[in-house]
C-alpha positions as CSV (number, residue, x, y, z in Angstrom):
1,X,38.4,25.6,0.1
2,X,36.9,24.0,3.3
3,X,33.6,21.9,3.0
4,X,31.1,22.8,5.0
5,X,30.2,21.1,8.0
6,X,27.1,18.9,7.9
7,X,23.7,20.6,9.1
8,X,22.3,18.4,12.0
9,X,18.9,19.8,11.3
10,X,15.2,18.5,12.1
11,X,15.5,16.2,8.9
12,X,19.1,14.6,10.2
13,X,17.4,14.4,13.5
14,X,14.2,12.8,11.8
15,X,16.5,10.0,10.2
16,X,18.1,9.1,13.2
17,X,14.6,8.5,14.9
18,X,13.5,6.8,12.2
19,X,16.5,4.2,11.6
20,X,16.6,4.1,15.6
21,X,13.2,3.2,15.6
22,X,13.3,0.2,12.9
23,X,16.5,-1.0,14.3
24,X,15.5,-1.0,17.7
25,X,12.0,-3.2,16.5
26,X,13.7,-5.4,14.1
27,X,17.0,-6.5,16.4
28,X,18.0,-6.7,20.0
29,X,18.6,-3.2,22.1
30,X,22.3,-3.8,22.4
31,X,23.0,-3.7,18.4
32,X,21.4,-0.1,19.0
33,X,24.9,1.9,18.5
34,X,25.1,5.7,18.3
35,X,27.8,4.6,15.6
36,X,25.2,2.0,13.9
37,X,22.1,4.1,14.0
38,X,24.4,7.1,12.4
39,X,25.9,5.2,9.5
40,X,21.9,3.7,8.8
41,X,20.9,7.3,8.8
42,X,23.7,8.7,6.4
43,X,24.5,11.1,9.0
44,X,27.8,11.5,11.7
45,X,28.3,10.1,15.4
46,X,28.0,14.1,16.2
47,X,24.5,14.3,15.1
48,X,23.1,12.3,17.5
49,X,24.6,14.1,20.6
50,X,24.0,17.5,19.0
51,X,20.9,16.5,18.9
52,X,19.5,13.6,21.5
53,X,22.1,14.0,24.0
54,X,23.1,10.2,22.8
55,X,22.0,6.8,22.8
56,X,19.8,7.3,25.8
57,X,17.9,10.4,24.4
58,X,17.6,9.1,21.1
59,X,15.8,5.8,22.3
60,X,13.9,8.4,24.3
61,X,12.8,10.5,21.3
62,X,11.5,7.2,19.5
63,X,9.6,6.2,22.5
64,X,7.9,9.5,22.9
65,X,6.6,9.5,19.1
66,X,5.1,6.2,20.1
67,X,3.4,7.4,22.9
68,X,2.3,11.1,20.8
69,X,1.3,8.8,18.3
70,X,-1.0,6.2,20.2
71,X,-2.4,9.1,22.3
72,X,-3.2,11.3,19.2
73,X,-5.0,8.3,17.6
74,X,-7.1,7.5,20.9
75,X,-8.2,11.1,21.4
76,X,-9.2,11.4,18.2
77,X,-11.7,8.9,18.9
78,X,-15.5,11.1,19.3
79,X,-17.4,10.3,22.6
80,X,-21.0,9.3,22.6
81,X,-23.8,8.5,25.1
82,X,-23.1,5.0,24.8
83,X,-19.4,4.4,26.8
84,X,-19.6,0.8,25.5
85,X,-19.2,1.7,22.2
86,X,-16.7,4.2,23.1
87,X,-14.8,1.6,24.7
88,X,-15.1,-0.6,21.8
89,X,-14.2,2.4,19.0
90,X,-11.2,3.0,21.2
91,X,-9.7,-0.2,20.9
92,X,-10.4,-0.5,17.2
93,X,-8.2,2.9,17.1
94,X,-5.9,1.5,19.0
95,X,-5.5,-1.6,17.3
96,X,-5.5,0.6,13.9
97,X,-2.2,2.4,15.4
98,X,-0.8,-0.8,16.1
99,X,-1.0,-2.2,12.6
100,X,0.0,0.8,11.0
101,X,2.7,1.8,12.9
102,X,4.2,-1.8,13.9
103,X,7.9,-0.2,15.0
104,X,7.1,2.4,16.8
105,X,4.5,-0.4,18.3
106,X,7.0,-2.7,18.9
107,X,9.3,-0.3,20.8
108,X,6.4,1.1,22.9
109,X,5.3,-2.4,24.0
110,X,7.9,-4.5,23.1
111,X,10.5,-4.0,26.4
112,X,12.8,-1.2,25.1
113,X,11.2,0.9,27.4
114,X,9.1,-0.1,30.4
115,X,5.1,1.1,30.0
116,X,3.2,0.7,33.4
117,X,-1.1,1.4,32.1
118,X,-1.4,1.2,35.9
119,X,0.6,4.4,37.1
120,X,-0.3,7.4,36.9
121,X,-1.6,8.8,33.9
122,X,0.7,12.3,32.4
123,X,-1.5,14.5,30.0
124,X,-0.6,13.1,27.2
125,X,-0.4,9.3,28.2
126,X,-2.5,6.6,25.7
127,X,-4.3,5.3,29.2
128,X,-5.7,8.2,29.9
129,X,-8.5,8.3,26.8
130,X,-9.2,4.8,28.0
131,X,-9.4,5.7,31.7
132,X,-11.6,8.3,31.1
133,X,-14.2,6.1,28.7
134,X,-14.6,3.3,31.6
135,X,-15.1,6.4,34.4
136,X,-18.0,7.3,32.1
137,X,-19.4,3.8,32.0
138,X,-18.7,3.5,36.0
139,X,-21.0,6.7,36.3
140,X,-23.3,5.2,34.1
141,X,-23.3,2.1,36.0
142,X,-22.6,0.2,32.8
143,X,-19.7,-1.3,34.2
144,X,-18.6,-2.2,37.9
145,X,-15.4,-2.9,39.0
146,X,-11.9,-0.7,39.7
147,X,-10.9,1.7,36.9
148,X,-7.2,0.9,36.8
149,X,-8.0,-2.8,36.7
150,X,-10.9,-2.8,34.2
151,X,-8.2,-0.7,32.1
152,X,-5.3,-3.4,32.5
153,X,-7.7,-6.4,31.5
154,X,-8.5,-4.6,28.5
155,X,-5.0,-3.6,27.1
156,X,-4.0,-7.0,28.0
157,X,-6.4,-8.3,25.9
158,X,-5.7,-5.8,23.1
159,X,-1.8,-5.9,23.1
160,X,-2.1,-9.8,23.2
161,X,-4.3,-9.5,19.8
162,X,-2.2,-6.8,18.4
163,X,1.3,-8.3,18.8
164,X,0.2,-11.8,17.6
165,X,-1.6,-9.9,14.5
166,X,2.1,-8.3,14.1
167,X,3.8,-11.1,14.7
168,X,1.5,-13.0,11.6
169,X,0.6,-15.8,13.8
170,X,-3.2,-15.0,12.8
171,X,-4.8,-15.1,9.3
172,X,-6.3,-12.0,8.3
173,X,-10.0,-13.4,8.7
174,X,-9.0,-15.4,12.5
175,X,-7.5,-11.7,13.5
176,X,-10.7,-9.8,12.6
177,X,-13.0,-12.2,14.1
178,X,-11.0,-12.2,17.0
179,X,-10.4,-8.7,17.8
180,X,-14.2,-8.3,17.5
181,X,-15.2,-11.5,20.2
182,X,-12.5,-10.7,22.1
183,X,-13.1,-7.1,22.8
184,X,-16.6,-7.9,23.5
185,X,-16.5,-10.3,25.8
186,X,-13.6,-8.1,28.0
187,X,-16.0,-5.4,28.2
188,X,-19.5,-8.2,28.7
189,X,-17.1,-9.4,31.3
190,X,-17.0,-6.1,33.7
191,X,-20.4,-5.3,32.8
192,X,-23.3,-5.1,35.7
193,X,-25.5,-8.0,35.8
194,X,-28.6,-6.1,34.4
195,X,-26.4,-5.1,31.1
196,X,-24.5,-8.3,30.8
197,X,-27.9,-10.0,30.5
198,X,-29.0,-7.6,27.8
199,X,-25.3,-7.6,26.1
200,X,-25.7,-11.5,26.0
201,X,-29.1,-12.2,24.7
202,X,-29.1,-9.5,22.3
203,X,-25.4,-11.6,20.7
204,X,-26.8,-14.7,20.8
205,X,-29.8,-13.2,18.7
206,X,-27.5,-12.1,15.9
């Protein structure tokens, strides 16, 4: 009797993603192998062309779960008639995403596939919650300044938190008092005068 061929199903197909996307954090892109991710996932070579294409669709899967992901976990965030503290929510969500998903964060950010927060923003794109938070504020005239480059000062100043947090350079108590001074004053920084003055006295009140 002849054995049945192996299914290359969603589960296969969710293996693959999910060795691809540990291997590719954890170890440089080139160990990446269709051969290597196969035999992590307990699954053939044939799987991952059946279903990715190959290497290059397989990396390209992983990467788009890390965008879904981070875009799902911005959106979620509720707007409110304060765009400061929307601004300030989002980046605890995305911070959140980071530290719970530190593979998928590592691959998104990490130079296995280029991210530009300055292009042009596709429906689903993590920039765009953020995009649309500091428009609110700019209409508000809480904040003055480009959109794009408010938005790039304030995911540098995330990701540089975030990846040091992940990389265990900070305590737990430095990386949470951090993250809070830090956020605040990027956003005190693009504030108008008038609300930079209120932002400021009311801190140094606390």
């Amino acid at each position: 009797m002849t054995a049945a061929a192996p299914v290359n199903d969603e589960t296969v197909g969710e293996r693959l993603v999910e060795c691809a996307t540990e291997m590719l954090a954890t170890g440089p892109q080139e160990s990446v192998t269709v051969r290597a991710v196969a035999a992590a996932a307990q699954a053939s070579t044939t799987a991952v062309y059946s279903l990715f294409g190959g290497k290059d669709g397989l990396i390209g899967a992983v990467r788009d779960r890390a965008v879904a992901g981070l875009f799902r976990e911005l959106s979620a965030v509720r707007t409110s008639a304060d765009p400061l503290a929307d601004l300030h929510a989002l980046a605890v969500a995305y911070r959140r995403w980071g530290r719970g998903h530190s593979h998928l964060y590592t691959v998104l950010f990490g130079g296995v596939q280029s991210f530009d927060p300055s292009g042009h923003p596709g429906g689903s794109d993590p920039i765009r919650p953020l995009l649309a938070a500091i428009d609110r504020a700019l209409t508000a005239s809480v904040l003055v300044g480009e959109a794009r480059s408010i938005a790039l000062s304030i995911w540098g100043a995330l990701h540089g938190l975030v990846t040091l947090e992940l990389a265990g350079a900070l305590d737990a108590a430095t990386a949470e008092a951090a993250f809070h001074s830090t956020v605040h004053s990027t956003l005190r920084g693009w504030t108008t005068p008038a609300v930079f003055r209120v932002r400021r006295e009311a801190e140094l009140a606390s």
